[in-house]
C-alpha positions as CSV (number, residue, x, y, z in Angstrom):
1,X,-44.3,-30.2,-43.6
2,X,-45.7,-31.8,-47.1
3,X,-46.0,-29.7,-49.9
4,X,-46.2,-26.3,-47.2
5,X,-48.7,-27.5,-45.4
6,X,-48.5,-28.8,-41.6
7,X,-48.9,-32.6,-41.0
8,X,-49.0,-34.8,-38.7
9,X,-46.9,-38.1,-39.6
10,X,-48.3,-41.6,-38.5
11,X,-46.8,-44.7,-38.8
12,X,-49.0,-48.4,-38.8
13,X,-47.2,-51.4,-38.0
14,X,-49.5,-55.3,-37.5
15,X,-48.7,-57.2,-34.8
16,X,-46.1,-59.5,-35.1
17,X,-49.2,-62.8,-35.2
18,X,-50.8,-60.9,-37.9
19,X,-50.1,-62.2,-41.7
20,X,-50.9,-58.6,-43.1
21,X,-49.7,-57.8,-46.7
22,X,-47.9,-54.8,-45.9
23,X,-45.3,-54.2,-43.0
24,X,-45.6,-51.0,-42.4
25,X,-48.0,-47.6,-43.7
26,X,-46.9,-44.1,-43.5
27,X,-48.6,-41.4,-43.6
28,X,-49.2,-37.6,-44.0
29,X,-52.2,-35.9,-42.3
30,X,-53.1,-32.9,-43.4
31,X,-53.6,-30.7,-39.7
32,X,-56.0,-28.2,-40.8
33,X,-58.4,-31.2,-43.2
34,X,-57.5,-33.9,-41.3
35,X,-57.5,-35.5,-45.0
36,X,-54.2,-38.1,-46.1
37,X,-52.0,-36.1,-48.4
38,X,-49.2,-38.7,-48.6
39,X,-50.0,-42.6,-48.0
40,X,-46.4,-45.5,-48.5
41,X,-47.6,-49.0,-48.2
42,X,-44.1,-50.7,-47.3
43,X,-44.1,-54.4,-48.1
44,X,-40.8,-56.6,-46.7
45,X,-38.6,-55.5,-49.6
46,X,-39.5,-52.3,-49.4
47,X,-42.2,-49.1,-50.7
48,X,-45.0,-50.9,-52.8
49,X,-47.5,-48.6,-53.2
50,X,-47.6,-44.8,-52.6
51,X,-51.1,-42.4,-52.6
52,X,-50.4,-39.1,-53.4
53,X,-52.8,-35.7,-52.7
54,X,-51.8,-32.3,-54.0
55,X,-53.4,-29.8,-51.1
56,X,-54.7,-27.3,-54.6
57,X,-57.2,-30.7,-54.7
58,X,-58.4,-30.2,-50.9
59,X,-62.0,-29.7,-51.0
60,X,-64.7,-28.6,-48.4
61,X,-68.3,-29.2,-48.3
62,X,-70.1,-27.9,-45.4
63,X,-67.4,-28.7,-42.5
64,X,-66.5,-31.8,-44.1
65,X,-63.1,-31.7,-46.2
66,X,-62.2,-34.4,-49.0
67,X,-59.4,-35.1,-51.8
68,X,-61.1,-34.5,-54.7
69,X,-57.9,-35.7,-57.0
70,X,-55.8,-38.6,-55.6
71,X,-52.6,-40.6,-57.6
72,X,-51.8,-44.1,-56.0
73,X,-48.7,-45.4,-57.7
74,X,-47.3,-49.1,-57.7
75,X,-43.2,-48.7,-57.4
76,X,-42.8,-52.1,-58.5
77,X,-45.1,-52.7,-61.2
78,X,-44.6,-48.8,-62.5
79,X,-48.3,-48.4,-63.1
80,X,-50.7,-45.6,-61.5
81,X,-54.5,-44.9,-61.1
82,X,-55.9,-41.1,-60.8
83,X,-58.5,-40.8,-58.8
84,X,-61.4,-38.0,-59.4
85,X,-64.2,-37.3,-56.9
86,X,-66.6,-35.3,-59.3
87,X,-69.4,-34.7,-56.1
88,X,-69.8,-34.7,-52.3
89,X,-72.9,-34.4,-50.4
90,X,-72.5,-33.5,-46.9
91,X,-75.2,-33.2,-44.1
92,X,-75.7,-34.9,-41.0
93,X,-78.5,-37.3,-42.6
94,X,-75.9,-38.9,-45.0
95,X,-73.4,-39.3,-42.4
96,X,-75.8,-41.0,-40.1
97,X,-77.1,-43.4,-43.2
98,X,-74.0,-44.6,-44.1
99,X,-71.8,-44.0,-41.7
100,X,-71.8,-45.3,-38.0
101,X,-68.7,-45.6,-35.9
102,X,-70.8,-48.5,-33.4
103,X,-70.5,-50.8,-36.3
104,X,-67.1,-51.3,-36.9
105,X,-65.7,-54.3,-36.6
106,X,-63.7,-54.1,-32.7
107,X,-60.5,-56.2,-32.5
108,X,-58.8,-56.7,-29.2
């Protein structure tokens, strides 16, 4: 659980060939949105980076849900950015216009 809600926790690790900037990200999924709540970017040394949703800023427009107030903090530097998503237009015509599984990029 994150903040009372039900999540499902997923870990990313690159390939060992892979010169990534991060080692390993963590996160939180939100079951009933399906939106991150809680996102660690873990360099070598350690956290780096962590996102941050409270589930009060989960909002839905048509079936689609969206963070509509998101924190990303840098540990190391001890600086943050808020983020504030002041509209959402749903539809099938946007997602279609700019969004199209077929053409992302397919590693092996």
């Amino acid at each position: 659980d994150y903040e009372k809600r039900k999540v499902y926790s997923l870990a990313f690790t690159p390939r060992a060939d892979e010169a990534l900037r991060y080692r390993t990200i963590r996160t939180l999924v939100d079951k009933k949105t399906c939106v991150a709540l809680n996102v660690e970017f873990h360099e070598p040394a350690g956290p780096r980076k962590l996102m941050t949703v409270q589930p009060s800023d989960l909002k839905q427009v048509d079936r689609y849900w969206y963070a509509s107030k998101a924190e990303v903090r840098d540990l190391k530097n001890g600086t943050r950015t808020r983020i504030t998503v002041t509209g959402v237009s749903g539809g099938d015509k946007l997602a279609r216009r700019y969004f199209s599984p077929q053409s992302f990029y397919l590693g092996n």
